[in-house]
Each structure stands twice: as structure tokens, then as C-alpha cells.
N, C-alpha and C positions, 0 to 999 in steps of 0.2 A: 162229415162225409168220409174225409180219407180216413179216423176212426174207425167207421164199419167196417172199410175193406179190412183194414187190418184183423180187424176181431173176427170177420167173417171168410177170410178167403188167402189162405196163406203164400198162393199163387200171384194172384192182385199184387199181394204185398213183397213180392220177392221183382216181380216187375218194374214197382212204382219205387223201388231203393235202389233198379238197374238204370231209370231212367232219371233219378233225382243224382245217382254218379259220372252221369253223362252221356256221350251220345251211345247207340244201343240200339245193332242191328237184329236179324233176327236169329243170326245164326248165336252171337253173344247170349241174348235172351233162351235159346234152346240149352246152351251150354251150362249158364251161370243158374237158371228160373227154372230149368226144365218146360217151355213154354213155346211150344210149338205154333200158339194162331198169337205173335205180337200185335201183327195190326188189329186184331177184336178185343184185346186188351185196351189196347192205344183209346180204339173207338168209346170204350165204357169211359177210359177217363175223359175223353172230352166230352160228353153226354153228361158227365158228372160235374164238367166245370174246370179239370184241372187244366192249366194253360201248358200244352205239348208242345215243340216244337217239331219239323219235321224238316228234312233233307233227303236230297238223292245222295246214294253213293257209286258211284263207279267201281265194278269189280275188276281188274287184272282181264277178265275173258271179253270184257264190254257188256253185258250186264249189267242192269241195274235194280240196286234195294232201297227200301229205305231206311233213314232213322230216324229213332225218336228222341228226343230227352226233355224234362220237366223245364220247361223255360225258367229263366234265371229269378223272375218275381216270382213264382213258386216255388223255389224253394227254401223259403227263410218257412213257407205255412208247411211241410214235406218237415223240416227240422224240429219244428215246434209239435213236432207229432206224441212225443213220449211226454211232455206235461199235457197233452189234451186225454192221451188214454189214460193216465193218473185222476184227471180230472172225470172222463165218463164209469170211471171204474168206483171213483168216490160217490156219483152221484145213482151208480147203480147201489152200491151197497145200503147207502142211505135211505134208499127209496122200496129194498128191498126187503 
């Protein structure tokens, strides 16, 4: 699954290496991702399974945002990313 994003969506993928390095508000994700709608991001990955965490933050003005980041048991499957795309890339070539 997190394969596709990658192969398919280089946005997804810039997201999901914001939130596998920690917490990741929206204004960080606009900065680092270019990624203006985080929470419908957020939303696909959990629709997908990945386990997100989330929090309030309190802004300086009293405001509040959230954030997200890749819960700590997801990211050993988030690390193991680069031998799976090796692996779907072998089994594309194979098969193609």
C-alpha cells in the first residue's frame, strides 16, 4: 500500500517521510511538502490503515491545530519501505 503512494503520488510521499520524522503541523507540512489540505492527507492514510497519531497544539495566540505523526509501531513498516519498492519493482520487471 505505502508502495503505491510512493510510486504514485510524490505529494503522499513527502507527507508520509514528514510524519514518519515526527510530529507535523500544518503549517510545517505547507513548508517542507508543499501541502496545503494535511488533514485529507492525514484522512487517506488512515482509510489506508496507517496507524497516525494525532494531538492538539496550542498556539502562542490561543488557537488551536493539530498534529500528526506515523505512530511508533509504524514505523519500523514506513523504514522497511526501500526493500519493498525493490522488491515490487523486481516483480514488475519479471512479470513485465
Amino acid at each position: 500500500m505505502i508502495d503505491n503512494i510512493i510510486a504514485s503520488n510524490t505529494m503522499q510521499a513527502a507527507v508520509l517521510r514528514l510524519l514518519s520524522s515526527g510530529w507535523t503541523s500544518p503549517l510545517r507540512a505547507l513548508q517542507e511538502a508543499q501541502c496545503l489540505s494535511l488533514s485529507q492527507r492525514v484522512g487517506e492514510f488512515l482509510r489506508d490503515g496507517l496507524p497516525i497519531e494525532k494531538r492538539w497544539l496550542k498556539l502562542p495566540n490561543g488557537k488551536q491545530v493539530r498534529e500528526y505523526r506515523l505512530a511508533p509501531d509504524g514505523e519500523s513498516y514506513f523504514m522497511d519501505m526501500g526493500q519493498r519498492d525493490r522488491e515490487v519493482l523486481a516483480k514488475q520487471e519479471t512479470n513485465g
